[in-house]
C-alpha positions as CSV (number, residue, x, y, z in Angstrom):
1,X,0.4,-23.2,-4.3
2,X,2.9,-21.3,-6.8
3,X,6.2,-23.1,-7.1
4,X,9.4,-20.6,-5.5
5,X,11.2,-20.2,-8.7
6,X,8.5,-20.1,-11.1
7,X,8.2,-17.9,-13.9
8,X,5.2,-15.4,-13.2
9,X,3.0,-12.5,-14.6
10,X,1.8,-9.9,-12.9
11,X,-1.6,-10.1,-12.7
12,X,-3.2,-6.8,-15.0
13,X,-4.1,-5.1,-12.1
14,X,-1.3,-4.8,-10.0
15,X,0.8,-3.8,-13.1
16,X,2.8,-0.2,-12.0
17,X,6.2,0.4,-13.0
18,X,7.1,1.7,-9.7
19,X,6.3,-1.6,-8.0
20,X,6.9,-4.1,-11.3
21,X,9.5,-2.4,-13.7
22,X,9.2,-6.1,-15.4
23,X,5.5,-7.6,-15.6
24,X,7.1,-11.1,-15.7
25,X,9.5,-12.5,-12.3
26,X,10.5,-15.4,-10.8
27,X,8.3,-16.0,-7.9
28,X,11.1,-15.4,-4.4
29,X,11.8,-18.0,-1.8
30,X,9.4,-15.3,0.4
31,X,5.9,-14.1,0.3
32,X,7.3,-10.6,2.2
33,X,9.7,-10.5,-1.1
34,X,6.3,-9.4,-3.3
35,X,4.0,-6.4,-3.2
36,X,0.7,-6.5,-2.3
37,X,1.1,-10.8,-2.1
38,X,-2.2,-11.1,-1.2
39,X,-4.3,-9.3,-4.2
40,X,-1.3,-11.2,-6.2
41,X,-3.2,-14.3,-5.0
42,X,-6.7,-13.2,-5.6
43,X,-6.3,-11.6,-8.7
44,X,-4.4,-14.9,-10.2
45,X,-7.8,-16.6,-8.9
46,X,-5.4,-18.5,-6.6
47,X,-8.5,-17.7,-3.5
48,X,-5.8,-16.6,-0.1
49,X,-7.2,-14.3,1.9
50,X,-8.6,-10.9,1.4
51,X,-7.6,-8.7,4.3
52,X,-9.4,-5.8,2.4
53,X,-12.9,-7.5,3.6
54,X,-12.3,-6.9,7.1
55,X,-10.5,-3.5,7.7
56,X,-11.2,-3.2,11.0
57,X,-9.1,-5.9,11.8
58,X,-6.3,-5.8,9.1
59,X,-5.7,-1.8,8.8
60,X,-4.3,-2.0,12.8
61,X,-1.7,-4.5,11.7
62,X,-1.1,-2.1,8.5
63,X,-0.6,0.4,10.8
64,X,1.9,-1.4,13.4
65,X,3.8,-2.3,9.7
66,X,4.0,1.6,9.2
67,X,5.5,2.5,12.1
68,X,7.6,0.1,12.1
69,X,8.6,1.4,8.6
70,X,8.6,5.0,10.3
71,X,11.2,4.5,12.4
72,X,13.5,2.8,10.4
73,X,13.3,5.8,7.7
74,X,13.1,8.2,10.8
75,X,17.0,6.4,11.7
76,X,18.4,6.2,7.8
77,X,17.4,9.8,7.2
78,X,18.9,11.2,10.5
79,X,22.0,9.7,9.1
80,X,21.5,10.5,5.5
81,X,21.5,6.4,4.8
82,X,21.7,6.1,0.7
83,X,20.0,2.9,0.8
84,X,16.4,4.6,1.7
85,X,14.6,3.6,-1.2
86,X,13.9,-0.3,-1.0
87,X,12.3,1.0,2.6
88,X,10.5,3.8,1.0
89,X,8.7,1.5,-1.7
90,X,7.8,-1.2,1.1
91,X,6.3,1.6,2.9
92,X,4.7,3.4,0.2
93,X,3.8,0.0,-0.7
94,X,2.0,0.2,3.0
95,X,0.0,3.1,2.0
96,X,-1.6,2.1,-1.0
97,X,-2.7,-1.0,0.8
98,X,-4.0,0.8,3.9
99,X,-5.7,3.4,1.2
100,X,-7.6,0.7,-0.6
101,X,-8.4,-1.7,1.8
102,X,-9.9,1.1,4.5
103,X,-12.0,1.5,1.3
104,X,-12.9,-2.1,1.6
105,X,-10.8,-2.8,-2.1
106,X,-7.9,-4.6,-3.0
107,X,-4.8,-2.7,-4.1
108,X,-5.3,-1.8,-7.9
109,X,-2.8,0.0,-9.7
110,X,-3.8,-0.3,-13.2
111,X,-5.4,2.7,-14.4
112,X,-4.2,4.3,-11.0
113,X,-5.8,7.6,-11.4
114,X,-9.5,6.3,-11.8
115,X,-9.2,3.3,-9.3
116,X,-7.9,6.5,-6.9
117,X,-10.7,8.9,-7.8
118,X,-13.1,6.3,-7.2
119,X,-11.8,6.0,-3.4
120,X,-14.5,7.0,-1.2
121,X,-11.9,7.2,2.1
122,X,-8.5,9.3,1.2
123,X,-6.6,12.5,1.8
124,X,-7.3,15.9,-0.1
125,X,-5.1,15.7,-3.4
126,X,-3.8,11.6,-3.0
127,X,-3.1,11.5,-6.6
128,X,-0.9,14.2,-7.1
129,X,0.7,13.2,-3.5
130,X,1.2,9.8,-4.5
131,X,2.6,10.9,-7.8
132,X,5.0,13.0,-6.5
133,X,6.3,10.0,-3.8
134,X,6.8,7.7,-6.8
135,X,9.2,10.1,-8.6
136,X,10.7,11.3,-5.4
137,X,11.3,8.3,-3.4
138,X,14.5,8.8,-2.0
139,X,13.9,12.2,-0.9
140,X,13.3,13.4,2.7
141,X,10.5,15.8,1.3
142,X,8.8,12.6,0.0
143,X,9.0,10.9,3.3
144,X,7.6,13.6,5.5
145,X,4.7,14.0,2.7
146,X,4.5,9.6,3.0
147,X,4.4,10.6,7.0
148,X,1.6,12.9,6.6
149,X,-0.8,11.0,4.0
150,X,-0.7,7.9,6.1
151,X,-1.4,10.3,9.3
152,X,-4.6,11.8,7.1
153,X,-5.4,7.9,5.9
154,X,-6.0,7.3,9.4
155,X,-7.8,10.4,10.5
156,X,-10.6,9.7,7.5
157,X,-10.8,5.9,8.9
158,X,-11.5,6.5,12.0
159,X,-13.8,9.2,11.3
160,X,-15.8,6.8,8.3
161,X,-16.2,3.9,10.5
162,X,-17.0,6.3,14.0
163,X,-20.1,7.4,11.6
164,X,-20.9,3.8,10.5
165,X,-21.0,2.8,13.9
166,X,-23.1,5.4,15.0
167,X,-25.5,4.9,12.3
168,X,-26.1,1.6,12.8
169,X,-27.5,2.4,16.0
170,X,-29.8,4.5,14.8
């Protein structure tokens, strides 16, 4: 296991200045301090598990994370709360790994455009959503557009693996 403390690299693929303004960090005392910990893991070769292999079990915990996430942005922008954006990463941070792993992937942000294009499962115009969340963060207008993509994300999973399931008894 990684050392708390340790100097570290992010791995190539998870390298997004949104996320990780500095590709090297000293790994935190807590695996909830890192984005997208467990393709950290796999993508280091460190093994861990890989929630993105079994959606239908690991998207309804994403989605219990989200709501969670929902309400506490609901509260701090009722209130006009300045301290929004750490919440708004973790949740956008949510997204992408709801995005990817209802696709079956893990969370790749290199080359972010092309890994996104490739998605089979994800709302009409993601890229230029997602784009615009990043340089908005701490906006309302970015969280009610976060609000709707993950509403959309879900809608397109549930319709993918309805069809799958119907299709395999055919």
């Amino acid at each position: 296991m990684i050392d708390k403390g340790q100097l570290m690299h992010v791995p190539n693929e998870l390298q997004h200045s949104f996320f990780y303004p500095d590709p090297k960090f000293f790994w935190p005392d807590s695996e909830s301090e890192i984005y997208f910990f467990d393709e950290f893991l796999f993508f280091l070769e460190k093994k861990g598990e890989m929630p993105w292999a079994y959606p239908e079990f690991h998207l309804p915990l994403l989605k219990d994370q989200w709501n969670q996430l929902d309400k506490r942005l609901q509260s701090m922008f009722s209130i006009r709360d300045r301290g929004v954006k750490p919440i708004m990463v973790q949740a956008i941070c949510t997204f992408f790994k709801y995005l990817f792993w209802s696709n079956g992937q893990p969370v790749s942000l290199n080359k972010l455009d092309s890994c996104l294009g490739s998605l089979k499962i994800k709302p009409v115009n993601v890229e230029e959503r997602l784009c615009f969340l990043m340089e908005s963060t701490s906006y309302f207008h970015a969280y009610k557009q976060l609000s709707e993509l993950f509403n959309e994300q879900m809608k397109q999973t549930a319709k993918h693996f309805a069809m799958k399931k119907i299709l395999k008894k055919l």
